[in-house]
C-alpha positions in Angstrom: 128.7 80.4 80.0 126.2 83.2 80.7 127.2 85.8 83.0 124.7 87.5 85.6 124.6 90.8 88.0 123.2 90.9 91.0 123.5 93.6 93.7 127.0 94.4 92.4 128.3 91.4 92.1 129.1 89.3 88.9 127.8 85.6 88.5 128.9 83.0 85.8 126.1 80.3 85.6 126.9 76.9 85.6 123.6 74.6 84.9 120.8 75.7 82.8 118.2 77.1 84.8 115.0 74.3 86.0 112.0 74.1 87.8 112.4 73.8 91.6 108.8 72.5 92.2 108.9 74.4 95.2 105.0 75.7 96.4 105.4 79.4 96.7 102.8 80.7 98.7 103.2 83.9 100.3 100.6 86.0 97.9 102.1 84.1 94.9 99.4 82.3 92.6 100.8 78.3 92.4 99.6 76.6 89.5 97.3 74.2 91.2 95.6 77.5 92.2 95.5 79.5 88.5 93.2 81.7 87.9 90.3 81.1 84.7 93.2 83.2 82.9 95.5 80.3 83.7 98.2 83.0 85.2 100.6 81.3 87.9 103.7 82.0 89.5 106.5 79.0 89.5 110.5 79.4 90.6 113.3 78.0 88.8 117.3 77.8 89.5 120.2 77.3 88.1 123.6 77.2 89.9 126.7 79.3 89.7 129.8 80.7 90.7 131.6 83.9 91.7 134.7 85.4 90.7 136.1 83.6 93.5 134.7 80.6 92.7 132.4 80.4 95.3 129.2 78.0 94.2 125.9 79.4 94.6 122.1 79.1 93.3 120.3 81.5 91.3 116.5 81.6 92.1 113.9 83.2 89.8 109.9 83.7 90.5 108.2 83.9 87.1 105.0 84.3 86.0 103.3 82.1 83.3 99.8 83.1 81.5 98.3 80.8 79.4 100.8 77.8 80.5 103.7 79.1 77.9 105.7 76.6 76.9 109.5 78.5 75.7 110.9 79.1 78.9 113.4 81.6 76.6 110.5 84.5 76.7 111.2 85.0 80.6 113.6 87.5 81.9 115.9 86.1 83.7 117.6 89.7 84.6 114.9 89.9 87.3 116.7 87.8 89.6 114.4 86.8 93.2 117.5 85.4 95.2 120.6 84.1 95.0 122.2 81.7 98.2 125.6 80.5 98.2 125.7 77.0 98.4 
């Protein structure tokens, strides 16, 4: 199980982190709208729990150029949000 830090506070992942699908918007480049470099911003989550075994999910905003396929070259450190559940 990975462990995470965010703001302080410690985070044990539970699920591998996936694509949410969500449209971004908000100055963020979707894919449908790439640019001729084919850079685009897409989220992905994964859930967790704290130390008290609260649940929660882990969002990340990433940035793809040339439609990447390992999703292991990302870093994850630089987490967007996280929401208890």
């Amino acid at each position: 199980m990975t462990t995470i830090e965010f703001r302080g506070k410690s985070y044990a992942l539970t699920t591998d982190a996936d694509f949410t699908g969500r449209l971004l918007g908000g100055g963020y480049t979707d894919y449908h709208e790439a640019n001729e470099d084919g850079t685009y911003d897409f989220e992905m989550s994964a859930q967790a729990t704290d130390e008290e075994g609260i649940e929660y999910t882990v969002y990340w905003i990433l940035e793809c150029t040339d439609h990447e396929q390992d999703l292991d070259i990302y870093d994850y450190d630089n987490i967007d949000r996280i929401e208890e559940n």
